[in-house]
N, CA and C atoms as an extended XYZ file, in Angstrom:
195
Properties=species:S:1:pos:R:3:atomname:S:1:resname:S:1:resid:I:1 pbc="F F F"
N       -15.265        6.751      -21.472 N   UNK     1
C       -13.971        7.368      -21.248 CA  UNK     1
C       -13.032        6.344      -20.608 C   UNK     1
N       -11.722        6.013      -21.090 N   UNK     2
C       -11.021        5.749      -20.721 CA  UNK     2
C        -9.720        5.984      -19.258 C   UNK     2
N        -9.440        5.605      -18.783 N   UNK     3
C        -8.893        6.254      -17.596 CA  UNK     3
C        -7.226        5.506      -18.241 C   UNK     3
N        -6.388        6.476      -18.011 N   UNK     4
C        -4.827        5.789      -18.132 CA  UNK     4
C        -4.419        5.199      -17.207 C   UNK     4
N        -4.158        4.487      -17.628 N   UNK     5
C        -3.165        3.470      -16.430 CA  UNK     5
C        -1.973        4.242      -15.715 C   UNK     5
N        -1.427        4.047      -14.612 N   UNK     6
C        -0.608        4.637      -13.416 CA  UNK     6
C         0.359        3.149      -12.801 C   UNK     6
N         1.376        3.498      -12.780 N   UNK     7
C         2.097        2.956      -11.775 CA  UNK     7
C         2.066        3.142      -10.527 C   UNK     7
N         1.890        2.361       -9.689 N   UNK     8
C         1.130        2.306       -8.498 CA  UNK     8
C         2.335        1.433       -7.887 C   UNK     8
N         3.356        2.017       -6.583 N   UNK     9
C         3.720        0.932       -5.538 CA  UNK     9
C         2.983       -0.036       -4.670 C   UNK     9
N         2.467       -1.487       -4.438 N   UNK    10
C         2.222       -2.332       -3.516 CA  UNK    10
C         3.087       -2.690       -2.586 C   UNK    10
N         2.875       -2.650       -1.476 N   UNK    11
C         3.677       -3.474       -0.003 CA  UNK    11
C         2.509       -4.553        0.554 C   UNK    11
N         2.957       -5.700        0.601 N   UNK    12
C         2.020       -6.435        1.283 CA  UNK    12
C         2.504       -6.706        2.860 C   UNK    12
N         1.398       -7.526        3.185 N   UNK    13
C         1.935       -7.973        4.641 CA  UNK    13
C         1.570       -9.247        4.951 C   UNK    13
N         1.871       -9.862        5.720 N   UNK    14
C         2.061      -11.284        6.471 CA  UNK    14
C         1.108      -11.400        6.996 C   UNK    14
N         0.615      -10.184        7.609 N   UNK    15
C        -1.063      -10.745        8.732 CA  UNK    15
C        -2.140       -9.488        8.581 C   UNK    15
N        -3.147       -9.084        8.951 N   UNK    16
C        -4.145       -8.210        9.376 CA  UNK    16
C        -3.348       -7.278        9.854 C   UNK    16
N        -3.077       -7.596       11.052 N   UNK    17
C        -2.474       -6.474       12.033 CA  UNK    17
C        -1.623       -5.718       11.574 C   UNK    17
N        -0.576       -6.192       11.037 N   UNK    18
C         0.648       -5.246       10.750 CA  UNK    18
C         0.118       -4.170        9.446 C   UNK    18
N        -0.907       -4.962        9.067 N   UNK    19
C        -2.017       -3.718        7.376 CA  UNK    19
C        -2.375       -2.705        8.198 C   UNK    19
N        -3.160       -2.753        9.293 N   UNK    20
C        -3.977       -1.740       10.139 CA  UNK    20
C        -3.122       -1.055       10.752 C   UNK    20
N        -1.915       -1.436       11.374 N   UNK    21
C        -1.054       -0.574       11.663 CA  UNK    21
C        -0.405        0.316       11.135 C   UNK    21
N         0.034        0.043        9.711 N   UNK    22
C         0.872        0.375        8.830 CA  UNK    22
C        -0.205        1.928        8.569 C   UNK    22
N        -1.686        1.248        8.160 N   UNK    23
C        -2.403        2.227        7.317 CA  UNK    23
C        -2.270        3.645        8.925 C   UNK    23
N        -2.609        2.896        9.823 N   UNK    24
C        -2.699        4.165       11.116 CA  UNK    24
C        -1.577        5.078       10.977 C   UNK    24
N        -0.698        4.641       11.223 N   UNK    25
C         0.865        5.471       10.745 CA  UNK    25
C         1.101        5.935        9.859 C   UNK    25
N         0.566        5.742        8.574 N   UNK    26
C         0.573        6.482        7.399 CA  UNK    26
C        -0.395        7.433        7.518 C   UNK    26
N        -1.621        7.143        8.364 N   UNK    27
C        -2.941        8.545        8.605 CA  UNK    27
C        -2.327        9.556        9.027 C   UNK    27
N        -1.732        8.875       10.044 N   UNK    28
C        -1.537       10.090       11.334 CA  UNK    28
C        -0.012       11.154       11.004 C   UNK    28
N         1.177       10.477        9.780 N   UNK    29
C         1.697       11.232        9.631 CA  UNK    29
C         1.723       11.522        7.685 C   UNK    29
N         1.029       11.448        7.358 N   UNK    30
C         0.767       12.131        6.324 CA  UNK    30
C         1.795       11.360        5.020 C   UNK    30
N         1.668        9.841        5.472 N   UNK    31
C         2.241        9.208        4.355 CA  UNK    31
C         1.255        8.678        3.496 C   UNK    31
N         1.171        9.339        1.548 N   UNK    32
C         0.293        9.528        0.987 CA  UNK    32
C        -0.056        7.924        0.595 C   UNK    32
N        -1.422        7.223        0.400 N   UNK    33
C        -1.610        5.543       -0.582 CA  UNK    33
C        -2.891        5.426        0.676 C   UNK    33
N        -2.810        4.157        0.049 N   UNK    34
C        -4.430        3.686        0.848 CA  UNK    34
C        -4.457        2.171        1.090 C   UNK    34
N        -5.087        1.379        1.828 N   UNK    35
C        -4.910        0.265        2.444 CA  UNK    35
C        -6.203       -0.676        1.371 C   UNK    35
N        -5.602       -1.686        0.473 N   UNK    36
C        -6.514       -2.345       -0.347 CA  UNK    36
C        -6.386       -3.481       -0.595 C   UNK    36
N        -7.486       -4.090       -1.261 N   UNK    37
C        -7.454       -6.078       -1.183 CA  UNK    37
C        -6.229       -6.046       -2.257 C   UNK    37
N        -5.325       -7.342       -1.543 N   UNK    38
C        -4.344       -7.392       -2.572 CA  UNK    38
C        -4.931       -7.735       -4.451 C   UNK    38
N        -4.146       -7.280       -5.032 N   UNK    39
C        -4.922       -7.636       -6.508 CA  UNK    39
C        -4.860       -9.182       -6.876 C   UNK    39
N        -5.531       -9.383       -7.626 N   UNK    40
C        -5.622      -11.001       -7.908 CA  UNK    40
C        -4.598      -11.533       -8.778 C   UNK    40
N        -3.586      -10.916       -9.652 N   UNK    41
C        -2.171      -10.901       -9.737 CA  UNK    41
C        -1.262      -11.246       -8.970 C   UNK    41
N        -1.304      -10.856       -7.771 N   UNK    42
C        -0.616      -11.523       -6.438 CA  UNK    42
C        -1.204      -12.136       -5.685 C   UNK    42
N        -0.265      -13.147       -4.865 N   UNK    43
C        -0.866      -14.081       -4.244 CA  UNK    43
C         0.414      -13.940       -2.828 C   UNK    43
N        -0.502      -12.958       -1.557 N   UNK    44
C         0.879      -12.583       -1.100 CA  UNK    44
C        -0.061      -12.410        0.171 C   UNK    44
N         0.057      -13.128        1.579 N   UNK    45
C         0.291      -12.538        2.845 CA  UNK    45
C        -1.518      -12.782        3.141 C   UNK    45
N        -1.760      -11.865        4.021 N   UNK    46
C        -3.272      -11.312        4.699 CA  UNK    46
C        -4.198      -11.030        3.555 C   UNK    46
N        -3.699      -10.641        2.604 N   UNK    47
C        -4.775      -10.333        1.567 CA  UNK    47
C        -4.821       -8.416        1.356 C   UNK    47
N        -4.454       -8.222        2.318 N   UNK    48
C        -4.131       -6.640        2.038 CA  UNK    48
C        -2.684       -6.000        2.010 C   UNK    48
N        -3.510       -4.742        1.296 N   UNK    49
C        -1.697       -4.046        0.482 CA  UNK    49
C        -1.584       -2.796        0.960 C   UNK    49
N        -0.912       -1.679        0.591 N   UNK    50
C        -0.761       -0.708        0.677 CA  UNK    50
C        -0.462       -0.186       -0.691 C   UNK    50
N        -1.445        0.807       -1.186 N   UNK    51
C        -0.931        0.748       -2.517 CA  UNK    51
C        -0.835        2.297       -2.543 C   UNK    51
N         0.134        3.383       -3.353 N   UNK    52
C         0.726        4.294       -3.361 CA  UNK    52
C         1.373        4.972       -4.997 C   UNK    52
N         0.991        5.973       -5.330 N   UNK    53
C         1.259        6.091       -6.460 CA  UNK    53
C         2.899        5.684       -6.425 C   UNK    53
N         3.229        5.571       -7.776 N   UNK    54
C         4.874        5.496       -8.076 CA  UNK    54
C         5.733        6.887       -7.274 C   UNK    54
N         5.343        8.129       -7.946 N   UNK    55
C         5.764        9.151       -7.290 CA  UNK    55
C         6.220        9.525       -5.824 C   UNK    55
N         4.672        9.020       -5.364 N   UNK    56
C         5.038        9.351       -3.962 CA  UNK    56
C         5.055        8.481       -3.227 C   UNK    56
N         5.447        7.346       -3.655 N   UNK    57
C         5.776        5.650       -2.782 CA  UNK    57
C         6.988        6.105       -1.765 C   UNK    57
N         8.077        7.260       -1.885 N   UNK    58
C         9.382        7.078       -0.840 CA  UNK    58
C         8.851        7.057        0.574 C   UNK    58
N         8.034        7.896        1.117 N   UNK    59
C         7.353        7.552        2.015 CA  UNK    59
C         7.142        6.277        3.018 C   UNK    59
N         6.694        5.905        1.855 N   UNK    60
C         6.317        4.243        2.521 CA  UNK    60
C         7.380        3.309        2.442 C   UNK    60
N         7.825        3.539        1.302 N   UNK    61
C         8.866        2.316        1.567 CA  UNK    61
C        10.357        2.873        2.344 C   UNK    61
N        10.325        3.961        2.928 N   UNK    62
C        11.626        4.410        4.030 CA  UNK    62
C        10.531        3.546        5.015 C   UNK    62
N         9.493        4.057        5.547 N   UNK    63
C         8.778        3.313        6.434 CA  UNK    63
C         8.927        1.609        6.448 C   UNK    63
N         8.789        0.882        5.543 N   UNK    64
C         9.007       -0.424        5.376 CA  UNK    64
C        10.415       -0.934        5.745 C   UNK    64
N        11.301        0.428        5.769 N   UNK    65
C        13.067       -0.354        6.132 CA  UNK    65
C        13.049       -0.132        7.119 C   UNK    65
């Protein structure tokens, strides 16, 4: 079985810390995505992302401004 492909928002980050933070603040208030190794397509920061469907990316990226 095939699975369809999804558009998925990424945010990267600059270091460790600011990933673990980001993901805590998104736990604790119910901003939907999950904290993952950046993909091997990018070449960006700490190595981790935040990745978030397309849909429900506003969340995160009001958080990111």
């Amino acid at each position: 079985m095939i699975r369809e492909k999804k558009l998925k928002r990424i945010i990267t980050f600059s270091n460790t810390t600011d990933a673990m933070a980001f993901e805590d603040y998104c736990r604790i208030h119910g901003v939907p995505g999950r904290l993952i190794p950046v993909p091997g397509e990018i070449a960006a920061g700490c190595g981790m992302c935040w990745m978030a469907p397309m849909e429900e990316a506003g969340p995160a990226e009001e958080l990111c401004r």
